[in-house]
N, C-alpha and C positions, 0 to 999 in steps of 0.2 A: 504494500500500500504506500501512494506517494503521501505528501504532506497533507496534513487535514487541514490547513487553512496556508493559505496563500496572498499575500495581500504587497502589492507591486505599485507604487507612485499616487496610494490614494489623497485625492484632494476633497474638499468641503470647501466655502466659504458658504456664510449666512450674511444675507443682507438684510440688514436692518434702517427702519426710516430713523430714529433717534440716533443714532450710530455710526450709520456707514456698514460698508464688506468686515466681517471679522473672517480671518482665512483661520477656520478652524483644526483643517487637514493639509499641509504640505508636502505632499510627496513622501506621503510615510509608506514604509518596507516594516512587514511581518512576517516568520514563518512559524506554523508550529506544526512539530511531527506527530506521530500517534503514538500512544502509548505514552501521554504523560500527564504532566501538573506544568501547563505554563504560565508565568506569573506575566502579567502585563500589568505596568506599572507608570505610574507617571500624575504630578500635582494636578489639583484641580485646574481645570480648565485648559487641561494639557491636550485635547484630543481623545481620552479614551472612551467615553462614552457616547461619542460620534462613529467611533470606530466600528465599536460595536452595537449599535443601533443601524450601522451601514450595512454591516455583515448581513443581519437579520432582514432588512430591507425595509425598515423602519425609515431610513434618510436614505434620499437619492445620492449617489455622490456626484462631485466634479467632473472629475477624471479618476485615471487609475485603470488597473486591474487585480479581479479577487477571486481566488478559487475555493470554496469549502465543502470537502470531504470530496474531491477531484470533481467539482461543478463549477462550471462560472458561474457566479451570481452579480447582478439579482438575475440574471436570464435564467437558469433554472432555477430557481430558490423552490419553486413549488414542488421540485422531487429531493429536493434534500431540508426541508423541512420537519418531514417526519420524522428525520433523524439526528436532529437537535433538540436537545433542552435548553432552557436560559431563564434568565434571572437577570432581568435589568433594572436599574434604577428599585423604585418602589412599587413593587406593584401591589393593585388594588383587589380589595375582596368585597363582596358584599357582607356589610358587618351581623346581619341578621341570622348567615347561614352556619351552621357548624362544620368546622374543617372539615370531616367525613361527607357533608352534603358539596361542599364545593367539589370536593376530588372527585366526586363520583360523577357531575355535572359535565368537567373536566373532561374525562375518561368516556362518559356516552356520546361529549360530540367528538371525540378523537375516534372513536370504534376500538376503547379500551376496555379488555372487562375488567368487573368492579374488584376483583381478587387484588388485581394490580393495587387497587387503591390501597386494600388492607396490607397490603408489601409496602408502601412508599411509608404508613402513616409509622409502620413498625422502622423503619430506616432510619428514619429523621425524630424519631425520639416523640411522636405525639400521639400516638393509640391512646395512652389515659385520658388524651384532652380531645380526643378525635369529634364526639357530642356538644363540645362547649363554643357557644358561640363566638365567631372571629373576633366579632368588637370585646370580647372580655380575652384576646389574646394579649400577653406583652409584646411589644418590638420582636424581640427575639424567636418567641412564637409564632408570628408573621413569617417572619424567616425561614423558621423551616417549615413551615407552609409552601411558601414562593416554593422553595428547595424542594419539594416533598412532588409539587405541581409539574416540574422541569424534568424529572424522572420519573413521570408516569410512562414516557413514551419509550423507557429501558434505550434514551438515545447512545449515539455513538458518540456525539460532541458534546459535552455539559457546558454551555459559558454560564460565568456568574461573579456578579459584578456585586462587590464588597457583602457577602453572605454571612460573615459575621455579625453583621453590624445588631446591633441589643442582644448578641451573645456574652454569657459571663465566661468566665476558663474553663468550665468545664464543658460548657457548649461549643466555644470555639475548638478543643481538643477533640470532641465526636464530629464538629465538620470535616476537621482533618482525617480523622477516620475514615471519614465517609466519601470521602474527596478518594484518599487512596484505594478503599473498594472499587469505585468504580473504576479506577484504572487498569485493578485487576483483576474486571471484570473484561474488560477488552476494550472500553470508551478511552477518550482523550476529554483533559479538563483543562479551558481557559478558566483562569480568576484572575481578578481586577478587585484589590484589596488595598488600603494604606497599613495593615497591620504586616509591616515590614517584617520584624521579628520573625512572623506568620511564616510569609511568602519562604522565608529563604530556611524554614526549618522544611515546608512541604512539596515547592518548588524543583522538578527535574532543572527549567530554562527559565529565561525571563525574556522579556522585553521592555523596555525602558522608553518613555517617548517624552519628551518635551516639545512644548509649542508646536507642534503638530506633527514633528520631523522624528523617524526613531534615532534613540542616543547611544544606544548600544543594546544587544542582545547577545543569544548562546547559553549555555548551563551555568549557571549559577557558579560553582567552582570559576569557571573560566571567566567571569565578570568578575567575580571579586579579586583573582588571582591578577588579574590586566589593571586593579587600581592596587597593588600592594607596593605597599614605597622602600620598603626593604627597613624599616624602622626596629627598633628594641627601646623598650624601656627599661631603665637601668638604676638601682637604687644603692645608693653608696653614704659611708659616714659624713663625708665630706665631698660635695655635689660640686661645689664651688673648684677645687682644685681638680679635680677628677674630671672637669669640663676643659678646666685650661691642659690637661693632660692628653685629653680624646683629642681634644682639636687640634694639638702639637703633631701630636699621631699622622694627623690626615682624616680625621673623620670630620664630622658634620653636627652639632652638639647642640639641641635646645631646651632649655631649663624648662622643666615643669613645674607646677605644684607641687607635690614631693618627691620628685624624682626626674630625672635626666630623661630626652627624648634622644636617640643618636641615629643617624641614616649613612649610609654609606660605607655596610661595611657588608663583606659576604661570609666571613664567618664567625660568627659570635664568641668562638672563642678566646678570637683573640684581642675583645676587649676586655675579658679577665685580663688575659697576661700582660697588655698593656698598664692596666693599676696595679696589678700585684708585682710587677718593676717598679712602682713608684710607691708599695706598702700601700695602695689603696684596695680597700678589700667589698667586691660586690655582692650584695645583699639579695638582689635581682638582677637577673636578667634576664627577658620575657619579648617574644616578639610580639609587635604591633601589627594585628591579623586585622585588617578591614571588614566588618559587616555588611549588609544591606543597606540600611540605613547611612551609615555614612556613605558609603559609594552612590547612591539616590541623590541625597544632598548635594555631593559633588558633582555630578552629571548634570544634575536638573537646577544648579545655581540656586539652590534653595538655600534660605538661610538657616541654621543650625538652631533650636533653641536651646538658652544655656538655662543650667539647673539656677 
């Protein structure tokens, strides 16, 4: 099987009378393979939920070209529809009906049987609240509702855009669960999440897009590894001299809060035997491994907030 999503030069802009053209899509490139967890990611208003609102044929696009699950779309969207879930934005329920009446609703006009229902409600953690009506569900509740709705159709591509959201941790932990089932079930899952943390514990790939353009993509290893600056944190009696030391050295040395930041060196060793020639004796020394979140920030010029 080739790529489940394929997505080559897509454009958007919105024209608005208050406004003006906002170019919401510029020539943005996506791929995602099968058999995974892709994380696409990027600040608000960065493009992704155009993106994916395009996919689905929600938004017409500019330009471009898109292929999902080896279909061009939107010209065929109607044969590979059935075999998509999603989860966009917020979607709406009617608050009167109890989650078991909506899925079954769901399921009679899809030509689903109602068994399916009883599968999805046991999946997504709501069979005890399956009778209770939607308007007395929390946020979270809602959620896996949506989530419960999108896998009625046992699809091959699951998209789902920020599905945690009014999950506590331990809801967020049986998304993740849930998320990997399906992959080992045989589907592929896009998610579009801010809970970075999230992405890069369940994430095979990512995608990265700012202001409409991608910033980078590939496995998560291999992004994080392409921002690592070759850094160690370094904690010693005397910070002060053990800097004028490193730097004598040839290294590259910036004072932290309690501890030394040093770049430039490819083997850690030998900033021990550098101080312990000069009786300076290391307390730590620890590399400085980039996460998600900071490499985000970096890419997408976000500003950091500080504690």
């Amino acid at each position: 099987m080739g790529s489940v999503i394929e997505i080559e030069g897509l454009r958007k802009t919105y024209r608005t009378l208050l406004h003006g053209p906002r170019q919401a899509l510029d020539g943005f490139d996506m791929v995602v393979e099968p058999g995974q967890v892709h994380g696409f990611l990027g600040p608000n208003g960065s493009g992704k939920t155009t993106t994916l609102r395009t996919l689905l044929g929600l938004v017409r696009p500019g330009g471009g070209r898109m292929r999902v699950l080896g279909q061009p779309v939107p010209h065929a969207l109607a044969a590979v529809t059935p075999r998509i879930g999603a989860v966009v934005e917020s979607p709406q329920f009617f608050g009167n009906f109890s989650g078991r009446r909506t899925l079954r609703l769901l399921a009679t006009t899809g030509g689903i049987p109602h068994r399916r229902v009883e599968e999805v409600l046991d999946i997504v953690g709501l069979h005890g609240r399956a009778n209770d009506r939607v308007k007395a569900y929390s946020l979270g509740m809602r959620q896996r509702l949506a989530v419960a709705s999108a896998l009625l159709k046992s699809p091959e591509l699951l998209i789902l855009d920020e599905p945690a959201n009014g999950l506590d941790p331990a809801g967020i932990r049986e998304m993740r669960d849930l998320m990997r089932d399906v992959v080992a079930a045989g589907a592929t899952v896009l998610l579009s999440s801010h809970i970075l943390g999230e992405v890069q514990q369940i994430c095979d790939s990512v995608t990265i897009i700012a202001h409409g353009r991608r910033v980078t993509a590939g496995p998560v290893a291999d992004v994080l590894a392409s921002q690592d600056k070759g850094e160690f944190r370094v904690k010693v009696d005397d910070p002060a001299r053990a800097a004028a030391v490193l730097a004598e050295a040839g290294a590259v040395v910036r004072p932290a809060e309690d501890h030394l930041v040093v770049t430039g060196v490819t083997d850690p060793a030998w900033v021990t035997r550098t101080l312990a020639g000069q009786d300076l004796w290391v307390a730590e020394l620890t590399p400085i491994t980039p996460d998600l979140e900071s490499v985000f920030l970096q890419l997408t010029d976000e500003p950091a907030v500080s504690a």
